[in-house]
C-alpha positions in Angstrom: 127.5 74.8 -79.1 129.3 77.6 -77.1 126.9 78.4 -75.4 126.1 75.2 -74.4 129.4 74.5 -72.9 129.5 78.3 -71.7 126.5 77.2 -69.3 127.4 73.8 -68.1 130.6 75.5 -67.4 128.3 78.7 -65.2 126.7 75.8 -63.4 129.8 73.9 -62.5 131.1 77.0 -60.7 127.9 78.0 -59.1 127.9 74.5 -57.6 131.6 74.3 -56.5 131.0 77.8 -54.8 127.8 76.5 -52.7 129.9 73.8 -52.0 132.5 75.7 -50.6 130.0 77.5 -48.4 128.5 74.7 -46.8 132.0 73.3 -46.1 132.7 76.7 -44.6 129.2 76.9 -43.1 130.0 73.3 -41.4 133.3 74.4 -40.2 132.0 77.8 -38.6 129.4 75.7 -37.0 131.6 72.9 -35.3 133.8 76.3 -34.2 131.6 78.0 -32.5 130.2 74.9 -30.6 133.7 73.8 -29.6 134.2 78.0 -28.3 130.5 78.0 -26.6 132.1 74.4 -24.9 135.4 76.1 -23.4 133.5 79.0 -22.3 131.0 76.6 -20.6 134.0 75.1 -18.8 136.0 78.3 -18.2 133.3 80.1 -16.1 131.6 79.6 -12.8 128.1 77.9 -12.6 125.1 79.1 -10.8 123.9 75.9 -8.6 120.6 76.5 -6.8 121.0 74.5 -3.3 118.3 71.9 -2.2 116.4 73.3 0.8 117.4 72.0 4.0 114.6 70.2 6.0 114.0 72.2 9.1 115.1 70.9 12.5 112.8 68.3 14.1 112.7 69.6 17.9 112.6 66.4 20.2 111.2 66.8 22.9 112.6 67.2 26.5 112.9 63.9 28.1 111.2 64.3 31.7 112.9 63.3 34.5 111.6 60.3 36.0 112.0 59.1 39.7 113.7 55.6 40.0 111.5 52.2 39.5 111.0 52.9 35.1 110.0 55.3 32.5 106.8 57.0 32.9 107.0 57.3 37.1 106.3 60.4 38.5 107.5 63.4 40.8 106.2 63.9 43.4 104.5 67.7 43.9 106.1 69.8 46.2 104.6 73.1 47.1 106.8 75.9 45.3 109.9 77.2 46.4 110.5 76.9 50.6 111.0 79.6 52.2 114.5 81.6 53.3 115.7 79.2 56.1 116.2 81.1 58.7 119.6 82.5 60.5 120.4 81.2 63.8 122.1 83.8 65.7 124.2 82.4 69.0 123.4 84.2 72.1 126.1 84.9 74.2 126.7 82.3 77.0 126.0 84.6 80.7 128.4 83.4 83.2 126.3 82.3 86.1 125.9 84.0 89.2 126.4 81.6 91.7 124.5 83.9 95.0 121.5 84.0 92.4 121.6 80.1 91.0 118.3 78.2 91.9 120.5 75.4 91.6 123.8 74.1 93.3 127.0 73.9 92.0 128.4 71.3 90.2 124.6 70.1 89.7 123.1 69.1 86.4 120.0 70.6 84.8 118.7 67.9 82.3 115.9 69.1 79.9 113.2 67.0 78.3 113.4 67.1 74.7 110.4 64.1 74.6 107.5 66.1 75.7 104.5 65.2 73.3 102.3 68.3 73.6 99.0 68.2 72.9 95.7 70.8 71.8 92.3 69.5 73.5 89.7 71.0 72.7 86.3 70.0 75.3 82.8 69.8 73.9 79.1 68.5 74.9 76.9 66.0 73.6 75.6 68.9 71.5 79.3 69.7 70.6 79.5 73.1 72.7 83.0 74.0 73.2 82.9 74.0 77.6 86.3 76.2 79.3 87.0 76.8 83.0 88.4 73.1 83.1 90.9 72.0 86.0 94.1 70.6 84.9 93.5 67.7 87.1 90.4 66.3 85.9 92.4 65.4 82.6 94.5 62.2 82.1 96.4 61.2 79.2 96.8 57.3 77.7 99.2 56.4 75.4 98.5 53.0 74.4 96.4 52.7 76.9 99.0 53.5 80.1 98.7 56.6 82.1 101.2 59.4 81.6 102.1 62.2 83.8 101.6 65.5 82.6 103.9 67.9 82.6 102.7 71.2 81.6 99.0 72.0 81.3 97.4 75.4 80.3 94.8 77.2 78.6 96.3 80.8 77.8 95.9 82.1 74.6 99.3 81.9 71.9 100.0 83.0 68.7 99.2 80.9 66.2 100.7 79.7 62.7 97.9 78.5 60.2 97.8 77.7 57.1 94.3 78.6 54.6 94.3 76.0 51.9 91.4 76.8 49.8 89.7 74.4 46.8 89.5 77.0 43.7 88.2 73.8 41.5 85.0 74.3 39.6 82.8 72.1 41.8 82.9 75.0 44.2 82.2 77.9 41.4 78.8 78.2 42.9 79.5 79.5 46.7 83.0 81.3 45.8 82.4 84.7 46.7 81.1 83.3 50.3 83.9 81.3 50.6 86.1 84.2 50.2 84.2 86.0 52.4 84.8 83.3 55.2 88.3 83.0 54.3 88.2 87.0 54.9 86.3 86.3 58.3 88.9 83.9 59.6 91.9 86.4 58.7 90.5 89.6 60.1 90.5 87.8 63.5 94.2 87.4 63.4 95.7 88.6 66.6 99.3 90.1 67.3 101.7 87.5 66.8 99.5 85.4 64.3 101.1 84.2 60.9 99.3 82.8 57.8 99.7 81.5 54.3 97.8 80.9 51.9 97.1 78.2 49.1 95.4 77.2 46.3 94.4 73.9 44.8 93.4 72.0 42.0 95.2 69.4 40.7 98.1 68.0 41.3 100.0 70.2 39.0 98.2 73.3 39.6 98.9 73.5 44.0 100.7 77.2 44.5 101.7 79.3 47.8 99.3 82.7 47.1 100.9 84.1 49.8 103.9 82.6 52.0 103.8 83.3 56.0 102.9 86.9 56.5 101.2 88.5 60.2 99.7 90.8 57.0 96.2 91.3 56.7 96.7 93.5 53.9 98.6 90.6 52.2 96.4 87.9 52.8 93.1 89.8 51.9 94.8 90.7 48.9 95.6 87.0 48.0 92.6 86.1 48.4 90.7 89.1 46.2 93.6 87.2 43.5 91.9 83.6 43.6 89.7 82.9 40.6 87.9 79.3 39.8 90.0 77.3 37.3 89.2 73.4 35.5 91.2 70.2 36.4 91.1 66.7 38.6 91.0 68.0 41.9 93.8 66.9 44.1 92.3 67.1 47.7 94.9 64.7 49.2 97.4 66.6 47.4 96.9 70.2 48.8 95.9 69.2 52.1 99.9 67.0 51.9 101.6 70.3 51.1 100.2 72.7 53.1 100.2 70.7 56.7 103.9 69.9 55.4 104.4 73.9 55.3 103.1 74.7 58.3 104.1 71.7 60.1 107.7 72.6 59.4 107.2 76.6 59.3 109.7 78.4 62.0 109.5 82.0 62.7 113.4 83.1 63.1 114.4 79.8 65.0 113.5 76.3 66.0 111.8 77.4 69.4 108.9 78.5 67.7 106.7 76.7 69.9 103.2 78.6 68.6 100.0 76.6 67.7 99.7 74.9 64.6 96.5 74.7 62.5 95.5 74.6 58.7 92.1 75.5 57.4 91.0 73.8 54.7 87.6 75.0 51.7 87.1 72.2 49.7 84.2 70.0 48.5 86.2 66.9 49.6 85.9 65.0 46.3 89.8 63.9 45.4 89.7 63.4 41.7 93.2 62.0 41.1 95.9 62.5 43.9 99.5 61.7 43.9 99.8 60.6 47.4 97.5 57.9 48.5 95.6 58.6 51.3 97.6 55.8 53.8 100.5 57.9 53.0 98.5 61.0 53.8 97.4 60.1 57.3 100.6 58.7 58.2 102.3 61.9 57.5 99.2 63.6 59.9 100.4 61.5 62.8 104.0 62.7 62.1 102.9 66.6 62.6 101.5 68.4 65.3 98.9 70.0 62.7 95.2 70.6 63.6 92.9 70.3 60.8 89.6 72.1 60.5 87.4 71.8 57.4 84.4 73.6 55.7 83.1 70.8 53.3 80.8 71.7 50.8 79.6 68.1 49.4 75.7 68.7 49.3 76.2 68.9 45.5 78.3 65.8 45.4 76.6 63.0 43.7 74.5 60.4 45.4 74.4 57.6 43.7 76.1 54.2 44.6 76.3 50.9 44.1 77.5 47.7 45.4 81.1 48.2 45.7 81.4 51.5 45.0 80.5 54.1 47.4 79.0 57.3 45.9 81.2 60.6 45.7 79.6 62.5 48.6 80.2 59.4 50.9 83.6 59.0 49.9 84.0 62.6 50.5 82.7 62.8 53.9 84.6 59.6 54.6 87.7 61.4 53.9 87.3 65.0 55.5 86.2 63.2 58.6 89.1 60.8 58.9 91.7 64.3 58.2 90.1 66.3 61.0 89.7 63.6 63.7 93.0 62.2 62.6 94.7 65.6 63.8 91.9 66.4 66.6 90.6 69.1 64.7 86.9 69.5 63.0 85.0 69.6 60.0 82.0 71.8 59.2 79.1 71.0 56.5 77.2 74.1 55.8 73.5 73.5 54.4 73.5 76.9 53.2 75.7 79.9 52.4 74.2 81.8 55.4 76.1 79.1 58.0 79.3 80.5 56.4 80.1 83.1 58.7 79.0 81.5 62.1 80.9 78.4 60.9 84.0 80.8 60.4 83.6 82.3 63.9 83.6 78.5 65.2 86.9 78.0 64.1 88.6 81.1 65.1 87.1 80.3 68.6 88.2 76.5 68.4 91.3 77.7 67.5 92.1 80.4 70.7 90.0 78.2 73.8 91.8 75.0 73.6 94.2 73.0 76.3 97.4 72.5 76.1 98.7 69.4 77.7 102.5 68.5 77.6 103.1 65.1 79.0 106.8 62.6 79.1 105.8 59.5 77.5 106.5 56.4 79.4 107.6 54.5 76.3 111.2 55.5 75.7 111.8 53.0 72.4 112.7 54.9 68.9 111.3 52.5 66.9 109.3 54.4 64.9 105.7 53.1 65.9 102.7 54.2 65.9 101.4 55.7 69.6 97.8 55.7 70.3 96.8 58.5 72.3 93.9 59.2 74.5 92.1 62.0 76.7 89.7 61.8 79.1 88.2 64.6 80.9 85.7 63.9 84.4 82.7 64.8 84.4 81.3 68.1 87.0 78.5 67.2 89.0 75.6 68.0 87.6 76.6 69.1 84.1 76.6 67.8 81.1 79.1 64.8 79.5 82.2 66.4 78.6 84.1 64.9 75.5 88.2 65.7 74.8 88.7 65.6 71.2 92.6 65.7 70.4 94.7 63.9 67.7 94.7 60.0 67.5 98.1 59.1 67.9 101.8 60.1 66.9 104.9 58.4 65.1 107.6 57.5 68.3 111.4 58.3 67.3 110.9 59.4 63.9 113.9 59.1 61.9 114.6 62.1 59.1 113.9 59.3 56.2 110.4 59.1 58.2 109.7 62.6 58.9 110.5 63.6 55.3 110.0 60.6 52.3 112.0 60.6 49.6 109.8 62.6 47.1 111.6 60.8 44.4 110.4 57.5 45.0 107.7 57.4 46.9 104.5 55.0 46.3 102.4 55.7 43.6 99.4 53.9 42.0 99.7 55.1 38.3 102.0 55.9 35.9 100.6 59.6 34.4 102.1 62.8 34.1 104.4 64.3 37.0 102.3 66.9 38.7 104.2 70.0 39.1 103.8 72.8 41.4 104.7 76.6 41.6 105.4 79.6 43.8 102.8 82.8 42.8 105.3 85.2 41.9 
């Protein structure tokens, strides 16, 4: 009986005592959760930061001309050169025991002279020299003019070498650059040249600005190297009589010849300038034009309203050179090269020179038909005057140099850009 009671007694305290300890267990357990909770709170958190998306670049907007998005600029042919200083000369006083004229007497200049370079061939187009001054006349429109100056001396000439460095002419390159070498090596004292390059109408560039360097040019040329795109014939031949057209050597009496030589295969991919506006611009210069066209590899093939690519070729390099009196040369075979490069250089240095003051007086901006006729010599053959076609009467500077902003266009595509070679 006592030790009954002794035992339920043991196992009453042993369970009040585990009770206690899960109490105090509990207790311990909500303690340290509420403590891990402050300290939570007290101290700094760690927060790993979302990446940032990187930058979209937008693109730069291009500059379009006015008329709408999507027009383009117009190519211009790199950087122009320095313009040049005009220095005043000093004013003599005139000595009046050695003045040709009297006194008090005016001395009125023509600034209105229309020169022109006439060059006199054969039936079997063989440049003939030794021509009087009077068996020449000179129509404008059709009415006589009086010539004022005539001669055939030899002067200086500027030139331009615009050379095609498309793929078409991948074939005959190194002949053409040995023509182009031809043609500089017979520069003379006083002779200046440049020298371009042209495919498309973002890829036109100045090799070689006006140099009398042989040494420069021939290493311009040794620089050239055949290159893809849609050749822009129009293009580079715009540019370059542009350049040489308004070329001056020191000041604005630079009164040399003006020529620009042109190596292409005549087929005008995609152009900027239509090719109205190119032949207007040729009757606003006083640039002859001589071309070496190599179109025998040119397709043949036409159809009813489409005329193949070596006609429309030959259509076009014609139209350039008689528009500006000069000439254009298609070579059957490499060998003509250098013969053909002689040609020019001769064409070039044996021409006329006619000045004459045009009758018509009106700045209106027309166009002027011009004509020269040569007699014949007894007993010789019939001798042709080749010259340019006409000229622009009273230009204004509007005419003489568009607005390369907005001029017309007949697409919509990329702005051709151009470059100087540094």
């Amino acid at each position: 009986m006592r030790f009954t009671s002794f035992t339920k007694n043991l196992r009453a305290r042993r369970a009040a005592i585990a009770g206690s300890i899960i109490v105090f267990a509990g207790s311990a357990l909500l303690v340290g959760e509420a403590s891990l909770a402050q300290q939570g709170d007290s101290r700094p958190r760690t927060t790993i930061a979302a990446p940032t998306p990187p930058e979209v670049a937008q693109p730069t907007p291009t500059p379009a001309r006015q008329g709408g998005p999507g027009s383009r600029i117009a190519p211009q042919l790199g950087p122009p050169p320095p313009p040049p200083i005009l220095k005043p000369k000093p004013t003599p006083t005139p000595d009046p025991n050695s003045a040709e004229i009297d006194e008090g007497s005016r001395l009125v200049m023509n600034a209105e002279l229309v020169t022109l370079h006439v060059r006199v061939i054969d039936r079997n187009n063989h440049t003939i020299n030794n021509i009087a001054r009077n068996d020449f006349k000179v129509f404008e429109d059709g009415v006589p003019q009086p010539v004022f100056s005539f001669t055939q001396e030899e002067v200086p000439i500027a030139y331009g070498l615009a050379v095609d460095t498309s793929g078409s002419l991948r074939p005959q390159f190194n002949q053409v650059l040995d023509a182009a070498k031809t043609i500089i090596n017979s520069n003379k004292k006083g002779d200046e040249t440049f020298l371009e390059r042209f495919i498309s109408s973002d890829k036109i560039e100045t090799i070689q600005d006006f140099t009398a360097s042989k040494d420069a040019l021939l290493d311009g040329l040794d620089s050239l190297y055949i290159e893809g795109g849609q050749t822009a014939v129009i293009d580079g031949v715009y540019l370059a009589a542009e350049h040489v057209s308004e070329y001056r050597h020191g000041n604005d009496d630079d009164r040399r010849r003006r020529a620009l030589i042109v190596i292409t295969d005549g087929q005008d991919v995609q152009s900027y300038y239509p090719e109205t506006q190119l032949m207007q611009r040729l009757r606003e210069e006083d640039v002859q034009i001589f071309i070496i066209g190599f179109v025998n590899d040119l397709d043949t093939e036409k159809s009813l309203i489409r005329k193949s690519p070596r006609e429309k070729a030959i259509n076009l390099l014609n139209k350039i050179a008689s528009e500006t009196g000069g000439r254009v040369f298609y070579p059957q075979s490499i060998s003509e090269l250098p013969q053909i490069a002689n040609e020019i250089v001769h064409d070039l240095r044996t021409q006329y020179v006619i000045s004459y003051d045009p009758t018509n007086k009106a700045h209106d901006g027309g166009y002027r038909t011009i004509k020269v006729s040569v007699a014949d010599a007894p007993g010789r053959d019939h001798r042709i005057a080749l010259t340019r076609l006409g000229r622009t009467a009273g230009q204004s500077a509007a005419v003489k140099s568009p607005n390369r902003t907005n001029p017309p266009t007949n697409n919509n595509e990329r702005q051709p850009t151009t470059r100087k070679n540094p």
